[in-house]
N, C-alpha and C positions, 0 to 999 in steps of 0.2 A: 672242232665240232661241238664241243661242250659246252666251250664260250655262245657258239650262235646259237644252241639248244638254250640256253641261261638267257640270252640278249631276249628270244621270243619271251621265256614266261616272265621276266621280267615286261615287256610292252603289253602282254597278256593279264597282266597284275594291274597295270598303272589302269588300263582302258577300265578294268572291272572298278577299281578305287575311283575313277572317273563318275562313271557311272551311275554307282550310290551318293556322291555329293561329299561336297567338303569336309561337315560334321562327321559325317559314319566315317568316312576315309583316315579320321584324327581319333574315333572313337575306338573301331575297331582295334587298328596294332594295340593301341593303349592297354586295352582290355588282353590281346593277348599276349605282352609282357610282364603284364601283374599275372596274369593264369601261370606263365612259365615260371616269375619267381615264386610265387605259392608253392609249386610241386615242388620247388628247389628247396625250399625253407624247409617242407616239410620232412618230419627226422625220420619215417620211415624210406628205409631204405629200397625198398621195392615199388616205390609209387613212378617214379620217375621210368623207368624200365616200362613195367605195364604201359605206362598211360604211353610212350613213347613206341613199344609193340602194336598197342592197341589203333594209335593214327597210322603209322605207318603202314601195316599191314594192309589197313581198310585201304587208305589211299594206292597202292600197288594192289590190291584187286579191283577195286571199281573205276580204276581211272580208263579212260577213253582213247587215248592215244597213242597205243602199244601197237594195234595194224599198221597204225602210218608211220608210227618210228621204224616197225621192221622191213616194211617197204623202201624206207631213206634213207636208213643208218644199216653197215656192213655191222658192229657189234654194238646191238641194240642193251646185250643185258650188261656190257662195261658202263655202258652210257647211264642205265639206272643205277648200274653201282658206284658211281661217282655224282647220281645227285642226290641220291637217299644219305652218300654221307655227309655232302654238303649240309642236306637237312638235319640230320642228327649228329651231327658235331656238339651245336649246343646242347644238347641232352647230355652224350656221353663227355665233354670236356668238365660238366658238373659234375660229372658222379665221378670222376678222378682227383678233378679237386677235393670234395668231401672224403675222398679217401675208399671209396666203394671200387675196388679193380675186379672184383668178381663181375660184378653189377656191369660195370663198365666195356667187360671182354664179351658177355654174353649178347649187349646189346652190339656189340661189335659184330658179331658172329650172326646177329639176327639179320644185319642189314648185309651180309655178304651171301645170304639165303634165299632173302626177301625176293632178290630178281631173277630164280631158280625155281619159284612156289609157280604152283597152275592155278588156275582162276577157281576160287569157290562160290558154287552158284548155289543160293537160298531157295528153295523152295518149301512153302508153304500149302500145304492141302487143306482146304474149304471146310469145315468142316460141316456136315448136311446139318440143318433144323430144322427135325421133325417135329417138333413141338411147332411150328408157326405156319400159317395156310401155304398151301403149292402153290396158287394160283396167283398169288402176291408178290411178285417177284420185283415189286418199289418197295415193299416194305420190306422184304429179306434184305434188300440190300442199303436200308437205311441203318437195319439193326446190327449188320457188319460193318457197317461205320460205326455209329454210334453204342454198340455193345461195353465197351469201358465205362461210359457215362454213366449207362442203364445198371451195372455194378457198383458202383461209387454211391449211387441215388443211395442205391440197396443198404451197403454200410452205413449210409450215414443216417436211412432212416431206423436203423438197427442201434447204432450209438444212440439217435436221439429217444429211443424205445430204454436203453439202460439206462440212461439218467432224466427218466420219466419228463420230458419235453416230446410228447408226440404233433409238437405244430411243426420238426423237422421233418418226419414221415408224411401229413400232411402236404407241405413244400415241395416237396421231394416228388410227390406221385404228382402235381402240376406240373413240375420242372420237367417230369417224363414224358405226359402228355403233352408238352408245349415242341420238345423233341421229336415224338413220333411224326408231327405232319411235316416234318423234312422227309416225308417218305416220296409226299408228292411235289416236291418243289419244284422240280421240271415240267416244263410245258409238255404234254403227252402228245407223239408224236401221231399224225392221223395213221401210220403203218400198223400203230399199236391198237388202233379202233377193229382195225380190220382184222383183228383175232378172233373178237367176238362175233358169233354169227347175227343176234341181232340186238337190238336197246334190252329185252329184257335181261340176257344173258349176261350184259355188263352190269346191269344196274343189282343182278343178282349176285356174281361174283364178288362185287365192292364190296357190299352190304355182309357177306359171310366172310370174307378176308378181314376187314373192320373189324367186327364181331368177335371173331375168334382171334386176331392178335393181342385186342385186346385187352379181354379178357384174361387169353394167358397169361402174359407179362406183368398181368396185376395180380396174380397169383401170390407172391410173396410179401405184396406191399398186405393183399388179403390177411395172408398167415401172419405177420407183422401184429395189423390192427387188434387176431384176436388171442395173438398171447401176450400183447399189452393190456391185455383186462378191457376190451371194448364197453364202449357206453353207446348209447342212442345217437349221439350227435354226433361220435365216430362214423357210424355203421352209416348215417345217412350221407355224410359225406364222401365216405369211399363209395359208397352206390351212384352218389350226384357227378364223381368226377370221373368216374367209369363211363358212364352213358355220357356224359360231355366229350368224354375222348372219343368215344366210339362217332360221336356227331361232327366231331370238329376234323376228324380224319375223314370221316364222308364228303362232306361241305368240302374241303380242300382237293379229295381227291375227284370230285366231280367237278371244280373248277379247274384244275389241271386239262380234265377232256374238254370242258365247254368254253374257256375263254383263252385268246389267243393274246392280248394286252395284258405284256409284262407287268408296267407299270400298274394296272388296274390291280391283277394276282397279288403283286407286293402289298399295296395301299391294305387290301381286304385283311389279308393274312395278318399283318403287323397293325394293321389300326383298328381291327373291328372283330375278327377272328380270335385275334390272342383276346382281349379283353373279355369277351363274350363266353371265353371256355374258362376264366378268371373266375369272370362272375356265376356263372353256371354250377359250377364247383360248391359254392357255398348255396347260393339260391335257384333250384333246379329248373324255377321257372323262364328262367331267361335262354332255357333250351328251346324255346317257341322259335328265337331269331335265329337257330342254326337252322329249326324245321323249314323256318320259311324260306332262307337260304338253300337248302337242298333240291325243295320244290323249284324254285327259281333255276333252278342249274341243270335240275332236271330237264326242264323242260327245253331249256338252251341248248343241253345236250342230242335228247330227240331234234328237235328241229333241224341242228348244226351236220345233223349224220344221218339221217330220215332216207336221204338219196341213196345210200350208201348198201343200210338194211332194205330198202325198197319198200319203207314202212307207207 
């Protein structure tokens, strides 16, 4: 039973190395032989246990095929106990030769345990954000994606605040604002029209969801700006690139409702959108082309759902 058990993930193996192509198939193992002797080289003694705990463990709770082995196989957990030590021979035959037998019995004992453990389930709870509009709920859940970035910006516009280079703060509040319109990247589906009771309603809620996200989130790049000792051309630039983001999240999130041509949303976004909220940033007047964009979309949008409101 063990051998036909081994014969599957062996054909199981080859089809996936198939799959990826030649290179990766030659690349991979490569990479994790060198990874294996690393951890062997390396003189502490407890690296090789861990990191050997650590796959093992993960692998024997998220694996998949525990229902169907118990359904197929009369003694499912001998069967894991005889391929985890297949798998971890190499681990523990190094740490015997190195002379490590503590090391060695414990990891012994892990893997005679491992197929006796119940399944550990993660759960994670949301945590609410009350700081950011209710009613925004593409942008709530752009910012729980992208929440690390939006922290990382933060540091680095902070380092570049220590060592008096504030064009990385600068950088940094673009780079955030070029992030936030993944709020609206998806086409908005008409189900999600039909929340709102009519065009003002939506065109209201956009406009205070905008407003206020981001506004907040500029909050600290703000605090940033003025315990770095602001000057005039600071101060005008985080105002120009505030209201660019507040425009370039409208303009997108009203194209999301009004146009249904992928390819066109892309082209906009990436060829005319990003460069426009670039330049807008430094010279405020080229926020004309978002206004006259929004107008335009506006009106796309009334038209496209006029039937809908019974406008």
């Amino acid at each position: 039973m063990l051998w036909l058990y081994l014969k599957i993930r062996i054909k199981e193996l080859i089809r996936i190395l198939s799959g990826i192509g030649i290179f990766r198939s030659v690349v991979l193992p490569f990479i994790f032989i060198c990874g294996i002797v690393f951890l062997v080289k390396i003189k502490s003694a407890w690296v090789v246990p861990v990191f050997f705990a650590l796959c093992l463990g993960s692998y024997h709770n998220f694996r998949k095929d525990k229902y169907f082995l118990q359904c197929n196989v009369s003694d499912v957990k001998s069967l894991f106990l005889k391929e985890y030590f297949i798998l971890g021979s190499p681990f523990i035959l190094s740490e015997l030769m190195n002379g490590y037998w503590l090391y060695a019995s414990a990891m012994v004992l892990f893997v005679l345990l491992v197929p006796f453990s119940k399944k550990i389930c993660f759960r994670v709870r949301p945590i609410r954000l009350f700081f950011l509009y209710k009613g925004s709920l593409e942008y709530i859940g752009m910012f729980r994606r992208y929440y690390p970035v939006y922290l990382l910006l933060i540091l680095f516009s902070m380092l570049g605040l220590l060592y008096d280079n504030p064009r990385i703060l600068k950088v940094c509040m673009m780079l955030w604002g070029i992030v936030q319109s993944n709020a609206y990247y998806d086409e908005t589906s008409v189900y999600t029209v039909l929340n709102y009771k009519d065009y003002k309603t939506l065109q209201t809620v956009l406009w205070k969801s905008n407003v206020w996200n981001v506004a907040v989130l500029s909050v600290p790049f703000v605090l940033l700006v003025s315990i770095g000792g602001c000057n005039a051309e600071d101060v005008v630039f985080l105002a120009g690139c505030i209201l660019a983001s507040v425009l370039y999240l409208q303009c997108t999130g009203l194209m999301s409702f009004a146009s249904g041509n992928r390819l066109l949303y892309i082209f906009l976004r990436v060829g005319i959108f990003l460069l426009v909220f670039i330049s807008s940033c430094f010279i405020p007047l080229f926020n004309v082309i978002f206004i006259a964009f929004i107008l335009f979309f506006s009106y796309m949008l009334y038209h496209k759902y006029k039937a809908i409101w019974n406008c």
